[in-house]
KERO-308382 format. One line per field, with one value per residue: residue number from 1; residue in three letters; x, y, z of N, C-alpha, C, O, CB in turn. Coordinates in nm, 4 decimals, decimal comma. Glycine has a CB too. Layout:
BEGIN
nuba (NUM	...)
pake (ala	...)
nxx (X	...)
nyy (Y	...)
nzz (Z	...)
caxx (X	...)
cayy (Y	...)
cazz (Z	...)
cxx (X	...)
cyy (Y	...)
czz (Z	...)
oxx (X	...)
oyy (Y	...)
ozz (Z	...)
cbxx (X	...)
cbyy (Y	...)
cbzz (Z	...)
end
This chain:
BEGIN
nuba (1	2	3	4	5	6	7	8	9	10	11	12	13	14	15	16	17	18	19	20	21	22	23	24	25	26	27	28	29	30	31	32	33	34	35	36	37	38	39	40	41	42	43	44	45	46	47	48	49	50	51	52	53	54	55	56	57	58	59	60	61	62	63	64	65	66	67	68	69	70	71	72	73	74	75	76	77	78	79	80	81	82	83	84	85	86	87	88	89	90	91	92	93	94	95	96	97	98	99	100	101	102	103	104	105	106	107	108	109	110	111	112	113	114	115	116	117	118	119	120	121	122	123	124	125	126	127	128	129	130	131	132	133	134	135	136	137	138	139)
pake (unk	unk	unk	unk	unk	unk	unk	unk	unk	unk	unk	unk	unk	unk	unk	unk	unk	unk	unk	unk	unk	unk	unk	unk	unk	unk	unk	unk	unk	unk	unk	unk	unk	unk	unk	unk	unk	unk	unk	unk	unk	unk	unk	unk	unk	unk	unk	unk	unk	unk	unk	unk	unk	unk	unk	unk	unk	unk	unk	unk	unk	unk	unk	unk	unk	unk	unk	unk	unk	unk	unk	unk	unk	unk	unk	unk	unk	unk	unk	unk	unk	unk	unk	unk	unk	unk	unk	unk	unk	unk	unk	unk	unk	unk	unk	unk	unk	unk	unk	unk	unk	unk	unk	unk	unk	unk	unk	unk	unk	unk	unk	unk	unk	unk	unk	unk	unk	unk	unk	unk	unk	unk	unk	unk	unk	unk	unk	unk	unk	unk	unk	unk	unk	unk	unk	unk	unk	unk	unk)
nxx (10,3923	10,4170	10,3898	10,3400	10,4451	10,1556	10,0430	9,8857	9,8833	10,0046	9,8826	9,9495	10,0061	9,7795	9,6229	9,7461	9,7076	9,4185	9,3787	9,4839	9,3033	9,1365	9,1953	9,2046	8,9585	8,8129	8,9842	8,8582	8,5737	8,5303	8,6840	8,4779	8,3047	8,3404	8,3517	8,0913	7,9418	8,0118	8,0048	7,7243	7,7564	7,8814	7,7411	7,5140	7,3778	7,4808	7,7864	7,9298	8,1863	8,2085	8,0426	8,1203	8,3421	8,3280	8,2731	8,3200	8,4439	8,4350	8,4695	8,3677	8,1682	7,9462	7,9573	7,9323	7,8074	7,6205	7,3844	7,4572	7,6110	7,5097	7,2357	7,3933	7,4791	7,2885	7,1906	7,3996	7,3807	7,1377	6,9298	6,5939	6,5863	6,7528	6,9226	7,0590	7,2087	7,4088	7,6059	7,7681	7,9554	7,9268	8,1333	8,3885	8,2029	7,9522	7,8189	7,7527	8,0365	8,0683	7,8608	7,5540	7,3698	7,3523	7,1042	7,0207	6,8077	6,7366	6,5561	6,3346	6,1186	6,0470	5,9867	6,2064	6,3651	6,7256	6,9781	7,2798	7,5538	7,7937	8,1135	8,3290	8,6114	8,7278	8,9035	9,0155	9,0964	9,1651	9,2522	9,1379	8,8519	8,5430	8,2556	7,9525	7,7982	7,5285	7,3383	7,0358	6,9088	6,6734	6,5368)
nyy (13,8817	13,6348	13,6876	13,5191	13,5175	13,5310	13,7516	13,5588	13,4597	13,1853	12,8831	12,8679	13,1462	13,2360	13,1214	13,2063	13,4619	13,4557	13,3293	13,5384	13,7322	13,6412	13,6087	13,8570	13,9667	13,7982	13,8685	14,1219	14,1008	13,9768	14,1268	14,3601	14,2251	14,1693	14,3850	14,5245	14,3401	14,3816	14,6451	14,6138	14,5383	14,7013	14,9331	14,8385	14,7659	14,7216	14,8031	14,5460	14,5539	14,7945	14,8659	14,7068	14,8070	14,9995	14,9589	14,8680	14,8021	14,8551	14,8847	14,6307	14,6397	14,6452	14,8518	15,1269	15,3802	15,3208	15,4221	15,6499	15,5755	15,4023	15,5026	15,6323	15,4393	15,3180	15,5510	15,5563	15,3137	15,1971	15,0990	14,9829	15,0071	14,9444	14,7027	14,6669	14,4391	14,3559	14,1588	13,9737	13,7264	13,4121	13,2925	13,0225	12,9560	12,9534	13,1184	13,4572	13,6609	13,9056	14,2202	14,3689	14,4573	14,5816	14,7590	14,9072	15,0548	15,1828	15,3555	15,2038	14,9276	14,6985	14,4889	14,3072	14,0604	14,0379	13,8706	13,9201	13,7972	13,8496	13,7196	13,9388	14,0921	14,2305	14,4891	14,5381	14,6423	14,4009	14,2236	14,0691	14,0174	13,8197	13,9217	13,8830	14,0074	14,1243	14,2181	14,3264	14,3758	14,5518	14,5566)
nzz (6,2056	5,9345	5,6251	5,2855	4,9425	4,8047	4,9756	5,2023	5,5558	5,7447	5,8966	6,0989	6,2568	6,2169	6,3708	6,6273	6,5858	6,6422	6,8579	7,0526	7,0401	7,1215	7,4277	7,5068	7,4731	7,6547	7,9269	7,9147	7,9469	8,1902	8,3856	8,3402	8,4363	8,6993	8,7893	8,7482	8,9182	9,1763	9,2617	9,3396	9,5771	9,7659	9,7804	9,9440	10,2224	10,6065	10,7142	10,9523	11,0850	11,0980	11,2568	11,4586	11,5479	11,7465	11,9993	12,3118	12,6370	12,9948	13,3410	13,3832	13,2126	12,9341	12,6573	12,4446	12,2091	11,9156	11,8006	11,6915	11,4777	11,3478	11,2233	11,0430	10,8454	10,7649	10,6068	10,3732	10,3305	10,1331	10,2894	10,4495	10,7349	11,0615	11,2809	11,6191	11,7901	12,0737	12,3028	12,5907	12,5324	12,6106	12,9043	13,0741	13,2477	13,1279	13,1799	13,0882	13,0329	13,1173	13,2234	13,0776	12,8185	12,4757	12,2596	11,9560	11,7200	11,4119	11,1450	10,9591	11,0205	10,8133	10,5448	10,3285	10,5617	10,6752	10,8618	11,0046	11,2273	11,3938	11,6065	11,8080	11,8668	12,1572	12,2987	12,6362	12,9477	13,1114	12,9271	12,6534	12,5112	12,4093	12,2128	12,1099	11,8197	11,6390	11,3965	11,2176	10,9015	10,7088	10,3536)
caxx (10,3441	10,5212	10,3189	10,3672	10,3807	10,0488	10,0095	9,8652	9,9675	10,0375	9,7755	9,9984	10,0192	9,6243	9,5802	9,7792	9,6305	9,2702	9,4139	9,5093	9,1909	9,0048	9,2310	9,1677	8,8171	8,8153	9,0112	8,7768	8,4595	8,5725	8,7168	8,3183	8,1706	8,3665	8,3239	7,9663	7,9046	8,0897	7,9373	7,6047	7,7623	7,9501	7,6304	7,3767	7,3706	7,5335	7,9182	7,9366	8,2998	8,2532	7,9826	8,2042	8,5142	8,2697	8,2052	8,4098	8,4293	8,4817	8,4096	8,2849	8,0480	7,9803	7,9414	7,9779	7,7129	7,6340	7,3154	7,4918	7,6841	7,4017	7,2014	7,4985	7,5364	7,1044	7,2173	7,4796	7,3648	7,0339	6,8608	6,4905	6,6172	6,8170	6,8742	7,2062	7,2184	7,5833	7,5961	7,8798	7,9824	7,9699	8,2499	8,4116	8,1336	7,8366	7,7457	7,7817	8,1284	8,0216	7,7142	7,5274	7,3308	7,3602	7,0406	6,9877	6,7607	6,7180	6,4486	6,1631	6,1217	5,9325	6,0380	6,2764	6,4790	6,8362	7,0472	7,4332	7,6247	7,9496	8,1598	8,4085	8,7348	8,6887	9,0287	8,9870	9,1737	9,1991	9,2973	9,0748	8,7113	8,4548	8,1479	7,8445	7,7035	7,4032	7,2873	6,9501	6,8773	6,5488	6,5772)
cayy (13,7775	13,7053	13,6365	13,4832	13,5966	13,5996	13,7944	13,4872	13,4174	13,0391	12,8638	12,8969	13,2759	13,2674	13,0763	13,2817	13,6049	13,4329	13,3506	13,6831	13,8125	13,5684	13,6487	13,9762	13,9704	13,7190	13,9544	14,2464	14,0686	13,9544	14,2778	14,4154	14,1561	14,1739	14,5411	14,5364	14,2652	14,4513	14,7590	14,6524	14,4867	14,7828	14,9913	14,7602	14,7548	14,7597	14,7622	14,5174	14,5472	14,9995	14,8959	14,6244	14,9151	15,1505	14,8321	14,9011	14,7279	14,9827	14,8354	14,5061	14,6567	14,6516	14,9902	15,1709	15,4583	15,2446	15,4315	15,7830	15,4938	15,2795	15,6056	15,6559	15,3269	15,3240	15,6164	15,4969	15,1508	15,1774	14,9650	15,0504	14,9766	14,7938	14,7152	14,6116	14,4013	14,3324	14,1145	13,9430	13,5768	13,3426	13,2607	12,9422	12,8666	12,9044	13,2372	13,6265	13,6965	14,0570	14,2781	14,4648	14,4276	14,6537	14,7201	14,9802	15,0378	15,3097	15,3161	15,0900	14,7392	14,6477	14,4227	14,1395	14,0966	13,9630	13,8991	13,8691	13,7693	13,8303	13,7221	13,9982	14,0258	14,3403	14,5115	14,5842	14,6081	14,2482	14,1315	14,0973	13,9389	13,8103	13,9711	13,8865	14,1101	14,0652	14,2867	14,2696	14,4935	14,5039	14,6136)
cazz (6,1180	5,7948	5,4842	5,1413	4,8456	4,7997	5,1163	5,3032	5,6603	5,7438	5,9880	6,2989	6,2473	6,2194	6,4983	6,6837	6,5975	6,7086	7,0379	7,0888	7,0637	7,2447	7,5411	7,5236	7,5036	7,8053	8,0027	7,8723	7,9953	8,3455	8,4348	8,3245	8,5697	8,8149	8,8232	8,7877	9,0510	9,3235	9,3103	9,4314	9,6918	9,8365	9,8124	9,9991	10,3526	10,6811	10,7291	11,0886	11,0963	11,1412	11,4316	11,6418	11,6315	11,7983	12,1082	12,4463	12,7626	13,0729	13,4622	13,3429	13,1171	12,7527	12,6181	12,3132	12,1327	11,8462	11,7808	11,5370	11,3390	11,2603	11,1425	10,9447	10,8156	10,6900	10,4917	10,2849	10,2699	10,0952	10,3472	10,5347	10,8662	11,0733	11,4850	11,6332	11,9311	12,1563	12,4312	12,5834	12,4365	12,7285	12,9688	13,1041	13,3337	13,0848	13,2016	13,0090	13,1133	13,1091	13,2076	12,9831	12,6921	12,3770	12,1537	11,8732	11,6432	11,3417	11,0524	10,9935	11,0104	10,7161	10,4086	10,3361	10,7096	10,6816	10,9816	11,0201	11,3367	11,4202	11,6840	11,7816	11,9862	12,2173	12,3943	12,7448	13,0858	13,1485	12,7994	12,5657	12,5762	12,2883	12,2239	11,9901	11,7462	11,5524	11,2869	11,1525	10,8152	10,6150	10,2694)
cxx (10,4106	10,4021	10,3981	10,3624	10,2623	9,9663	9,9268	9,9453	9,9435	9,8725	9,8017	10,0017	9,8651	9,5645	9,6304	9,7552	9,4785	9,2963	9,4048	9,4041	9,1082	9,0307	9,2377	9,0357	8,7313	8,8110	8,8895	8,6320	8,4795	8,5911	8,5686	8,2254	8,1760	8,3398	8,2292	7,8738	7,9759	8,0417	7,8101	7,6222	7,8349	7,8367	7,5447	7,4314	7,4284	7,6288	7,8890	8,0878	8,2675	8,1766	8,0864	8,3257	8,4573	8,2526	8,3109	8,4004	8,4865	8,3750	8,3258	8,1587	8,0561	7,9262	7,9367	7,8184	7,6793	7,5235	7,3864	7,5520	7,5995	7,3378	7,2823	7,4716	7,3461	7,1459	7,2520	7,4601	7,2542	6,9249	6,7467	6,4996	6,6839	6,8372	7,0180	7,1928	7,3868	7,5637	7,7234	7,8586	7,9861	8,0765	8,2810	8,2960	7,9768	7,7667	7,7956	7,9210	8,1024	7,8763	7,6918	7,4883	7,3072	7,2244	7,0127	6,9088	6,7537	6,6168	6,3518	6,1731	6,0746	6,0380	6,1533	6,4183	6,6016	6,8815	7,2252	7,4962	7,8142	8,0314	8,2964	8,4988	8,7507	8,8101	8,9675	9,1155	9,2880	9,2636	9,1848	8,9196	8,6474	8,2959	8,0568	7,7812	7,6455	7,3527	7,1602	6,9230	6,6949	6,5677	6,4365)
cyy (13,7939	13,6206	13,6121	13,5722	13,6472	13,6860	13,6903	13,4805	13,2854	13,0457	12,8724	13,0316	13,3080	13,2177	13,1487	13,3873	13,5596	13,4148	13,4272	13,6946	13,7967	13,5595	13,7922	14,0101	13,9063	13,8120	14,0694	14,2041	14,0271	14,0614	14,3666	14,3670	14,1787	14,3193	14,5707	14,4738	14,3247	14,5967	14,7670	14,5940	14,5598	14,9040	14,9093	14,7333	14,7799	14,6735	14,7347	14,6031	14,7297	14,9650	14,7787	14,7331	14,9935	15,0751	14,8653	14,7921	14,8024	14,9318	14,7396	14,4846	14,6426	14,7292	15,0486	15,2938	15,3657	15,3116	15,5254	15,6557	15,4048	15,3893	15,5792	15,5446	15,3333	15,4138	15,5934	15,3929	15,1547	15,0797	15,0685	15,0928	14,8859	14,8575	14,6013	14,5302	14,3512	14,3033	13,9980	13,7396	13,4881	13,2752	13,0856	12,8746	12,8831	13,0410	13,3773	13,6154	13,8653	14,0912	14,3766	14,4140	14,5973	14,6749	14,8769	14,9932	15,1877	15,2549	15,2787	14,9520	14,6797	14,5869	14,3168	14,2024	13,9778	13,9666	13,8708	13,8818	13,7412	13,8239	13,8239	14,0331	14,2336	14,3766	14,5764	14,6109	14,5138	14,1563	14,1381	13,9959	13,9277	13,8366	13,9767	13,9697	14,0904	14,1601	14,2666	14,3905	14,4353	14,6420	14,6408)
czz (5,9814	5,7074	5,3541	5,0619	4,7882	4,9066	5,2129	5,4221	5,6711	5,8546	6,1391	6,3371	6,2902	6,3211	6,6071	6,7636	6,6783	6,8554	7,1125	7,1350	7,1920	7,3515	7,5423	7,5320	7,6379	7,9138	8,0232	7,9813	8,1492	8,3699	8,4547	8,4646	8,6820	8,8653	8,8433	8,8752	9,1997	9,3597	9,3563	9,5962	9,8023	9,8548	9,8738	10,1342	10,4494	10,7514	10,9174	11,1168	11,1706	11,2898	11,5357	11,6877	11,7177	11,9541	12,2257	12,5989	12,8968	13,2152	13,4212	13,2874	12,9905	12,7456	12,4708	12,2209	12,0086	11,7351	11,5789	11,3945	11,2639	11,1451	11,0237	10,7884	10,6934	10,5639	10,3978	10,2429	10,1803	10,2298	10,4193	10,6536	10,8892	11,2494	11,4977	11,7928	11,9926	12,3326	12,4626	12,5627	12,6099	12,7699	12,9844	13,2093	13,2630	13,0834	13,1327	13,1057	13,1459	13,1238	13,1751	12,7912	12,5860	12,2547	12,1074	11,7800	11,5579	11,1809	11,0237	10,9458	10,9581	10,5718	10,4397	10,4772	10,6191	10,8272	10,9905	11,1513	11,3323	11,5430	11,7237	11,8984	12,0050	12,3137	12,5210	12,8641	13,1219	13,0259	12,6459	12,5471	12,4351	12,3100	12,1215	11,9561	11,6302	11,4935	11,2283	11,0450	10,7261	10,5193	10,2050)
oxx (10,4479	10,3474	10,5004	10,3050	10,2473	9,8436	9,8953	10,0673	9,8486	9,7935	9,7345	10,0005	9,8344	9,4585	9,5490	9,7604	9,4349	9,2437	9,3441	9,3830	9,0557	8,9430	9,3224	9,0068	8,6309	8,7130	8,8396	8,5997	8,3984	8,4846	8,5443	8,1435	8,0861	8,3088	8,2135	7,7638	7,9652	8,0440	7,7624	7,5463	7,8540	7,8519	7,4449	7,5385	7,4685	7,6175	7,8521	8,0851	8,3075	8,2137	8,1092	8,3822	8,5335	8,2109	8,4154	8,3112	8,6096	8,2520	8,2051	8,0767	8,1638	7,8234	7,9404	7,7269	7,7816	7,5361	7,3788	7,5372	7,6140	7,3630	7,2455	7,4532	7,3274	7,1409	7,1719	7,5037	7,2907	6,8521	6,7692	6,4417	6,7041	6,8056	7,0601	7,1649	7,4674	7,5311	7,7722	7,7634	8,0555	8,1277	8,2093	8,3027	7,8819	7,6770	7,9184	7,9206	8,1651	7,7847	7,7563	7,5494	7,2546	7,2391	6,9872	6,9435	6,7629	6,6163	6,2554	6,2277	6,0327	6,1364	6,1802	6,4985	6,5816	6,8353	7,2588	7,4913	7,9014	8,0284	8,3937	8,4663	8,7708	8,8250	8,8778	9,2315	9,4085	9,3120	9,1832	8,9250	8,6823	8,2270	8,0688	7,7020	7,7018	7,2889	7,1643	6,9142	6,6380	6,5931	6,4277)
oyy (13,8965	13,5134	13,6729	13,6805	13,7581	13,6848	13,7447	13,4925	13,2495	13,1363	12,8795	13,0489	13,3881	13,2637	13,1585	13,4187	13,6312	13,4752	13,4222	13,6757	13,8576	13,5134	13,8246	14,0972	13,9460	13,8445	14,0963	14,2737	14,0860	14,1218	14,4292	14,4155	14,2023	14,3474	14,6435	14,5177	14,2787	14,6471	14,8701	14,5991	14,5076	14,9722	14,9331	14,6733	14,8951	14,5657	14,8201	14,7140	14,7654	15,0057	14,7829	14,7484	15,0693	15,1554	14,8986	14,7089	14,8045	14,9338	14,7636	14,3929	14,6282	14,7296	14,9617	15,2237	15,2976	15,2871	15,5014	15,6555	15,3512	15,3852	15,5162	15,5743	15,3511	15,3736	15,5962	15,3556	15,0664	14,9866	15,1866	15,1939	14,7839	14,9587	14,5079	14,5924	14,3098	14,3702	13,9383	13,6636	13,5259	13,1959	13,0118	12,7569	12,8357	13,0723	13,3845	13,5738	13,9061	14,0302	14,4772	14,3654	14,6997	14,6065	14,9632	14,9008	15,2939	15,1431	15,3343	14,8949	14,5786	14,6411	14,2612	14,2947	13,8844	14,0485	13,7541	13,9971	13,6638	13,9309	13,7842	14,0067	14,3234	14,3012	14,6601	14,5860	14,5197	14,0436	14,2243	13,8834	14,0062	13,7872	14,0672	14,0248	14,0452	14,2170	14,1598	14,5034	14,3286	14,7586	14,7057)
ozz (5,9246	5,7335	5,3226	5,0740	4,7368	4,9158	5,3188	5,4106	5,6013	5,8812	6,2420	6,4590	6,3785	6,3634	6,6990	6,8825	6,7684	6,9488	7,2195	7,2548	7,2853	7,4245	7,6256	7,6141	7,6971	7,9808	8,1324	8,0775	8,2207	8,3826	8,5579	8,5427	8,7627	8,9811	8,9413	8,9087	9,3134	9,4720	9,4036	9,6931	9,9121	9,9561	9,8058	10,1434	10,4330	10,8097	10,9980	11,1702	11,2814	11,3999	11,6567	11,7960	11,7776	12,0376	12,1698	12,6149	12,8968	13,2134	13,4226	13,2914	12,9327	12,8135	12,3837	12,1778	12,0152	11,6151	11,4584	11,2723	11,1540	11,0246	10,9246	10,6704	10,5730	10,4477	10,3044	10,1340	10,1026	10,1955	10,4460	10,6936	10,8233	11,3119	11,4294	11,8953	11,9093	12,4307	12,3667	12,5806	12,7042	12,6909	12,9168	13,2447	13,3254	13,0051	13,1379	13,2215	13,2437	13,0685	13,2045	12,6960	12,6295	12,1535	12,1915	11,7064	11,6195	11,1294	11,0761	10,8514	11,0144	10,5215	10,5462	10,4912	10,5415	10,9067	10,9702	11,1943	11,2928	11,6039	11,6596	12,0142	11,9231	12,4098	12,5109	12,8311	13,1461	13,0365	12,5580	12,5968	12,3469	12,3992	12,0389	12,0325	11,5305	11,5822	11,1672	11,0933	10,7032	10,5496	10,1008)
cbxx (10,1895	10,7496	10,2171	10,2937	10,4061	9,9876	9,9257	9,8558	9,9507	10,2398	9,7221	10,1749	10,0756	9,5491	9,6113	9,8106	9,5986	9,1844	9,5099	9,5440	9,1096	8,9550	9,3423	9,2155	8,7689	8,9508	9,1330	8,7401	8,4011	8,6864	8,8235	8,2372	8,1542	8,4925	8,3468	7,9248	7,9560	8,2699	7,9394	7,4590	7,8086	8,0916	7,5777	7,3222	7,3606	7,4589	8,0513	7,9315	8,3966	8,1336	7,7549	8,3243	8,6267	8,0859	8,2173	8,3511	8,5026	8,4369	8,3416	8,2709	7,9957	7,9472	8,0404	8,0196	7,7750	7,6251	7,2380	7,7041	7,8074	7,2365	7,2221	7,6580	7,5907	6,9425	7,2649	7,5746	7,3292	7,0708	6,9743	6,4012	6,5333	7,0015	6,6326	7,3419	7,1054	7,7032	7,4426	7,9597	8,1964	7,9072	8,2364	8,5246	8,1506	7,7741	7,7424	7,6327	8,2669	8,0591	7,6449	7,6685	7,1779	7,4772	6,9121	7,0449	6,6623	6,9036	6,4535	6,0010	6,0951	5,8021	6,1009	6,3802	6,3941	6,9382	6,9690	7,5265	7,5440	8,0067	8,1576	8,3591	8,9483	8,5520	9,1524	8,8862	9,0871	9,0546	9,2964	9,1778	8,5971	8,4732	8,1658	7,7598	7,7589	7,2912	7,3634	6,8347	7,0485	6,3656	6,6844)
cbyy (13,7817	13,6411	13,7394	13,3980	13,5688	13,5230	13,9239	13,3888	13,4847	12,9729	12,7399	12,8475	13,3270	13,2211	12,9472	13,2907	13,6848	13,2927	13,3461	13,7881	13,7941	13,4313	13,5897	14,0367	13,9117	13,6290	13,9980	14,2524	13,9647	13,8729	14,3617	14,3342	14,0127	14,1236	14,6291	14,5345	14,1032	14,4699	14,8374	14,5818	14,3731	14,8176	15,0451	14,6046	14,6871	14,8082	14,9011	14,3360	14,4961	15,1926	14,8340	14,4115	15,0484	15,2293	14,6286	15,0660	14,5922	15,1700	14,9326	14,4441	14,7670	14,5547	15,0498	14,9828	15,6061	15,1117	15,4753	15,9529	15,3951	15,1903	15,7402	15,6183	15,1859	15,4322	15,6747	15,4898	15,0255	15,1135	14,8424	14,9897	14,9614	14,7384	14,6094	14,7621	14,2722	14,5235	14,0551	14,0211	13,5691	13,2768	13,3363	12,9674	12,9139	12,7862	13,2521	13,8094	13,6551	14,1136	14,2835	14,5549	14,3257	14,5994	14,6131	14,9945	14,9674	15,3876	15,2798	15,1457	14,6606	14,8076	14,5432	14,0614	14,0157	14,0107	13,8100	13,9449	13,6461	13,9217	13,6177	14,0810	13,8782	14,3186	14,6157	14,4949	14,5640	14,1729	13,9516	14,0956	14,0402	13,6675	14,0662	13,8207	14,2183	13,9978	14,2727	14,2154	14,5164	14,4819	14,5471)
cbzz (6,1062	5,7652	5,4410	5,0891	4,7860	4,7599	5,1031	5,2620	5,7845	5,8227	5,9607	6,3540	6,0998	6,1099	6,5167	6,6417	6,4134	6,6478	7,0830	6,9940	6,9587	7,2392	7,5765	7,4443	7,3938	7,8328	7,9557	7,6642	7,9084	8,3917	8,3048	8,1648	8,6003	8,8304	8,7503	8,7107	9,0278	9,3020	9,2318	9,3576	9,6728	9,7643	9,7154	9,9109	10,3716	10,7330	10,6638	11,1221	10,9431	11,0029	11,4517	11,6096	11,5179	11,7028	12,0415	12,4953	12,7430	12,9749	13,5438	13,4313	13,1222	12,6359	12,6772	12,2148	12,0901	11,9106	11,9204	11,5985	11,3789	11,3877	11,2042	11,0378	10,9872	10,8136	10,4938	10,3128	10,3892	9,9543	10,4717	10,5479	10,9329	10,9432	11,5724	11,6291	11,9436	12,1401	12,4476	12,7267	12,2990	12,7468	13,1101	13,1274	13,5092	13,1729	13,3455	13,0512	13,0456	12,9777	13,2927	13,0034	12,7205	12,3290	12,1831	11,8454	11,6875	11,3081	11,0141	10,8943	11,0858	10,6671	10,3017	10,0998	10,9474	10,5845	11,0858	10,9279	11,3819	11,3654	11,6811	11,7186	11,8883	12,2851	12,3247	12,7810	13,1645	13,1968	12,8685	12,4632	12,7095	12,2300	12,2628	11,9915	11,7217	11,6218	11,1996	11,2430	10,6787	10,7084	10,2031)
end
């Protein structure tokens, strides 16, 4: 910035400098939110995505332990409880292409229920098959 003789800066200089700021302070505060809105959302509840990797398909069954990872999952998440169900997505003629139903439960079942469903693409043998999984947590 160049100033006058009387050390004034002009008004484009001053406008300038205010700009500055006020993009820096912008930046400053987003960066805050975003930081502090994401961390309750990476602490609270239970990652589907870790329980469908754990899901198998072996002699036209659906399989998979599901139970140690849920445990797991209660821990880390904050949550009271929660109960996993996995059953296979129905075929071309209407019916389970697969037999075998999947249900877990760990904790206690008390307070506000959520539920999330995910449809998930399961490697097998034959190719690869879709298989619903339903999550229920209470916090």
């Amino acid at each position: 910035m160049r100033m006058d003789k009387k050390g004034d800066i002009g008004f484009m200089e001053a406008m300038a400098a205010a700009m500055a700021v006020t993009l820096v302070l912008t930046a400053f505060i987003g960066a805050v939110a975003i930081h502090a809105g994401g961390q309750e959302d990476v602490a609270r509840g239970v990652d589907i995505d870790a329980l469908a990797d754990r899901i198998s398909i072996s002699d036209g069954r659906i399989e998979g332990d599901l139970g140690e990872e849920l445990r797991f999952q209660i821990q880390i998440g904050g949550v009271r409880g929660a109960s996993v169900r996995c059953e296979s997505a129905p075929g071309p003629s209407g019916g389970p292409r697969f037999e075998g139903r999947l249900y877990f439960s760990a904790g206690t079942a008390e307070g506000a229920m959520s539920v999330e469903r995910k449809l998930c693409s399961v490697e097998y043998d034959g190719g690869t098959a879709l298989v619903n999984l339903e999550v229920t947590t209470w916090r």
